[in-house]
N, C-alpha and C positions, 0 to 999 in steps of 0.2 A: 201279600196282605193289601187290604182295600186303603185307600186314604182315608183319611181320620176328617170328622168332620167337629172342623175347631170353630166354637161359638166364641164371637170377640164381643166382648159391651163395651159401648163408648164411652162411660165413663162420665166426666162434666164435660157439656159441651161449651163451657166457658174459659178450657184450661187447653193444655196440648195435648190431651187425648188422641182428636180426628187428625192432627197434623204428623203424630208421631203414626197412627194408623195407615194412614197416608201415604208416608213415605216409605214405609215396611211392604205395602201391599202391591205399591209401584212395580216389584220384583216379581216379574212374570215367572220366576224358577218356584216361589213358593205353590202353586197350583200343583207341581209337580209332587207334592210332598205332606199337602191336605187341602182341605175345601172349606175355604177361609167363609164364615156368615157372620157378618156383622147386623149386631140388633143397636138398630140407631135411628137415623135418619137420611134419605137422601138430600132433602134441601140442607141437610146442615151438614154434610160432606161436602157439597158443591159451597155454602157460605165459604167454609175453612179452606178449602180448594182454591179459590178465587184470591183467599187474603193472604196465602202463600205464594202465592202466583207457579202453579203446580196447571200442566194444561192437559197434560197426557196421562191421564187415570180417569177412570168410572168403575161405577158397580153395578153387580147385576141387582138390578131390583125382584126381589120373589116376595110372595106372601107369606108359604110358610119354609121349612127347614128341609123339608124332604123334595123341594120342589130347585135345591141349589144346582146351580154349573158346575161340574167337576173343576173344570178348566177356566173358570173366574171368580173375580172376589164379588160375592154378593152381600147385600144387605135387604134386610128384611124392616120394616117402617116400625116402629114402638113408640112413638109419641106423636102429639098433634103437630101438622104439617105447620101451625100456626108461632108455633115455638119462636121465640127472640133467642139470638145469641148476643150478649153481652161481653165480650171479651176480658176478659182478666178479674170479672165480676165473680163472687158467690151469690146466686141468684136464689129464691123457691122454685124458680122455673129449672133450673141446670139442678138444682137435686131432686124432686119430681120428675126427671127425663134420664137420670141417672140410674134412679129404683127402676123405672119401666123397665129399661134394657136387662138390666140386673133379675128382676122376676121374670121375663120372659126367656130370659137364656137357661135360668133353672129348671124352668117350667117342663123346655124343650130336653135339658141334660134327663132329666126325671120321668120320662115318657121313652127315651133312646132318640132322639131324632138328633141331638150332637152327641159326639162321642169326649169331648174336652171342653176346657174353660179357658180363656183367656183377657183377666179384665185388666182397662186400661185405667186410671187413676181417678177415683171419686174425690169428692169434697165429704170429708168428716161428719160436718155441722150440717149441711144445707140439705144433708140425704134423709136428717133424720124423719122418720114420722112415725103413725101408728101400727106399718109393716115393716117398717125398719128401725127398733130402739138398738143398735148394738155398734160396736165401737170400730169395726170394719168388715169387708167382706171374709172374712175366715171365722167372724163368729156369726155372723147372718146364715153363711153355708153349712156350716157345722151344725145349725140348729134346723133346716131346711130336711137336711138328712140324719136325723136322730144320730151323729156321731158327737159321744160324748171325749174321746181322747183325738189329738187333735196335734199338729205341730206346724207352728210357722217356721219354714226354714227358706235361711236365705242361701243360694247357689250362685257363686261365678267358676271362674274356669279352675281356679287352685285353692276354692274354697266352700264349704258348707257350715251354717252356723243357723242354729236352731235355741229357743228359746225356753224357759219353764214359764214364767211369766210374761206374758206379754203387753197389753196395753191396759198396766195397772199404775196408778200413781206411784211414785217413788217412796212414799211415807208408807206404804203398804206393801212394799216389796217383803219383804220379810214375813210377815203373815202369813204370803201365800206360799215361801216354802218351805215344805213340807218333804218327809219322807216317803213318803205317796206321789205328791203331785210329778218329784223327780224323777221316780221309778217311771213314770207313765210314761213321763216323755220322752226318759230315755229308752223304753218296747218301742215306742213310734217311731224315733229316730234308725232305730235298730232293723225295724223290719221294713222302714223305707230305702233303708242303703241298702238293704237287699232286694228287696221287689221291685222296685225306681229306677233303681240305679245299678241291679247286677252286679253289687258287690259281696262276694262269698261271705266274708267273716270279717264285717266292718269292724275298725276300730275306734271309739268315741273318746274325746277329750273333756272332762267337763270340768267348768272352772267351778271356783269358790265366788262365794259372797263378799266376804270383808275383803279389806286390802290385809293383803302377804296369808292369803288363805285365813284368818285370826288371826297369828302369831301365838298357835297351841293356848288359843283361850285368851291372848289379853289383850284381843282388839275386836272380839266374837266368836260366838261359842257355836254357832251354825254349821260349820265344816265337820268338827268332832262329832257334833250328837246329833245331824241331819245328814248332811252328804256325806261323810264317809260308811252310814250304816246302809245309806241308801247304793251303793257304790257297792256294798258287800253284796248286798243282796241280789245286783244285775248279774255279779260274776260267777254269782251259786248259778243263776239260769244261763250260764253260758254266754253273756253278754260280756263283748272287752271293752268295759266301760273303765274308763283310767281318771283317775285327779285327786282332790280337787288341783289347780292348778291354780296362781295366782294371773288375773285376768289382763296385768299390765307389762309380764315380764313374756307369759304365752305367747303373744304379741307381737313381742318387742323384739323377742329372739326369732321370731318366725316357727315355732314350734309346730304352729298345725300343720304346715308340712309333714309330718311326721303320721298324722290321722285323715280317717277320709270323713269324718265331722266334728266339731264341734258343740259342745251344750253349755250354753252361759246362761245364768241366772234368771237374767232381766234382758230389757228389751235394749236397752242403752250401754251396755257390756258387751252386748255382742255386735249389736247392728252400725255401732259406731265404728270401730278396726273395720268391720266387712265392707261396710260403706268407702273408707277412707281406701280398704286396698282394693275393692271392686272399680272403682271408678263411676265410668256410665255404663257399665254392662252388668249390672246385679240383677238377680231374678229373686222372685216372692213366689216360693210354692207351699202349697197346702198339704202337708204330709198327712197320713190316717183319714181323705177322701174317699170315697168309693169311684172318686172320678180323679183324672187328672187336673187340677186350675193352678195357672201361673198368671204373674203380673208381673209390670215391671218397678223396680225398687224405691220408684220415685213417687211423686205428687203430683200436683194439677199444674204448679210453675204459671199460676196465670199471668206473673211480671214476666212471659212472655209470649204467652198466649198471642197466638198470631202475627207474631214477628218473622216465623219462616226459622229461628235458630235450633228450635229443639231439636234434641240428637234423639232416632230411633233409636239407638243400640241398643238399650237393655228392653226395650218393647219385642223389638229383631229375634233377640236371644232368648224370651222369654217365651215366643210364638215356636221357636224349633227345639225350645227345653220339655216344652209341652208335647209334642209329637214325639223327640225322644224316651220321654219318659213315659208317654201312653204307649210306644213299642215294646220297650221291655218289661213295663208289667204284662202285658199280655201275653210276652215270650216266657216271663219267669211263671205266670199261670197256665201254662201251656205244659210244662217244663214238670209243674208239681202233677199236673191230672195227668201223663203220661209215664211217672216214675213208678216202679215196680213197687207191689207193696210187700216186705217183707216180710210181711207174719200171714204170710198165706202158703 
């Protein structure tokens, strides 16, 4: 198989984006294993390059995406040469240079010229504008490519944990679940651990809402008359979807061991345990994409922006989760258009 050509966007160029970039691309073995194209800037890789004191890296500079080195890390220019970096600022300028890279990677995913995504951490607030009203990159992408079901799942090495609700206020959590919303996410989860990840006959864990699941109604009545009807109806389709489960004891005993995902509620039940036992190697993938995109678990960190301390690792992990999991979708679609059809 050909190398995968992974589009990187820099992300804020006032945070550790280009530094974590940086260090990741350093590793002459990554060429061997895809054709890294970062949509950024050259002066502001040599700025961050400089204030790390990093002396042994460049990139190839190309205009467009079909014009990359197999064999080096290139970047291709998205914003004005005239750009200010501001270190550890939220600037208009660092989230205007943030969209750039961001629409131009899509542009290029949506035509075929990269084959994968891999964005490195925006600024929330500073990105917003009239092409960008949405609350992060999995709902900008999601609406890019008319896909309306959708899963933020977060991946490290002994863990997957995926979301119903995502980045909705917490006075609203309940609202939004529903016996429907659950059902969807737990198809997406389902047919991501199989097409992603090449797991035969996934097993998903999904918690409850209230503390100790309700307590049979008298702490909430969401478990009985939402997720467990929703629960009935995964395993009419064949799905081994298991819970609810209560979200502090799951946890606590290490139960997901026991599954190859889990599905929490809300954004703060799941991301917080994954956070605490991921460490610095968590990844951010976008399940129910027509493409691969991964990020890494973190933020912009601008209280350290150019200190030289941020750790690549989960940028590292996030860059070869991405080329893993664009191999084996393509092997398990290979896999389905070569299998015999039986009613012939």
């Amino acid at each position: 198989m050909d190398k995968i050509r992974l589009g990187i966007t820099h992300g804020d160029i006032n945070g550790i984006s280009y530094e974590i970039i940086i260090k990741t691309l350093l590793d002459k073995r990554i060429a061997d294993f895809c054709v890294p194209i970062l949509y950024g800037s050259p002066k502001v890789a040599a700025y961050h390059r400089k204030a790390i004191n990093i002396d042994n890296f460049s990139l190839n500079h190309i205009n467009d995406a079909t014009d990359a080195n197999p064999k080096r890390a290139n970047v291709i220019n998205v914003i004005d040469d005239n750009i200010r970096v501001e270190l550890g600022k939220s600037t208009e300028a660092a989230g205007e240079s943030s969209f750039l890279a961001l629409e131009a990677a899509v542009n290029d995913l949506q035509v075929g010229k990269i084959d994968a995504l891999l964005t490195a951490p925006i600024n929330k607030h500073n990105i917003q504008r009239k092409d960008f009203e949405f609350k992060g990159h999995t709902e900008y992408l999601a609406q890019r490519f008319n896909v309306e079901n959708f899963l933020m799942l977060m991946i490290s090495d002994e863990l997957k944990v995926g979301v119903v609700t995502g980045h909705v206020p917490v006075s609203q959590i309940a609202d939004h679940i529903t016996k429907e919303a659950i059902l969807k996410k737990i198809k997406v989860l389902n047919h991501s651990l199989k097409y992603d990840f090449g797991i035969r006959k996934p097993k998903i864990a999904v918690l409850g809402l209230n503390p100790h699941i309700g307590d049979e109604g008298l702490v909430g009545i969401e478990e009985q008359q939402i997720i467990i009807p929703a629960l009935d109806i995964a395993r009419e389709e064949n799905i081994i979807a298991l819970g609810p489960y209560p979200a502090d004891g799951f946890f606590g005993n290490s139960s997901y061991y026991h599954f190859d995902a889990v599905l929490a509620m809300y954004h703060d039940q799941g991301l917080a345990p994954f956070k605490a036992l991921a460490k610095d190697g968590g990844v951010n993938f976008t399940a129910g994409l027509p493409f691969v995109r991964t990020s890494p678990d973190h933020g912009t960190a601008y209280e350290i922006a150019g200190d030289g301390k941020a750790s690549p690792d989960a940028f590292r992990k996030a860059l070869y989760q991405a080329i893993d999991i664009h191999k084996t979708r393509n092997k398990e679609e290979e896999l389905e258009k070569n299998a015999p059809d039986l009613n012939e």
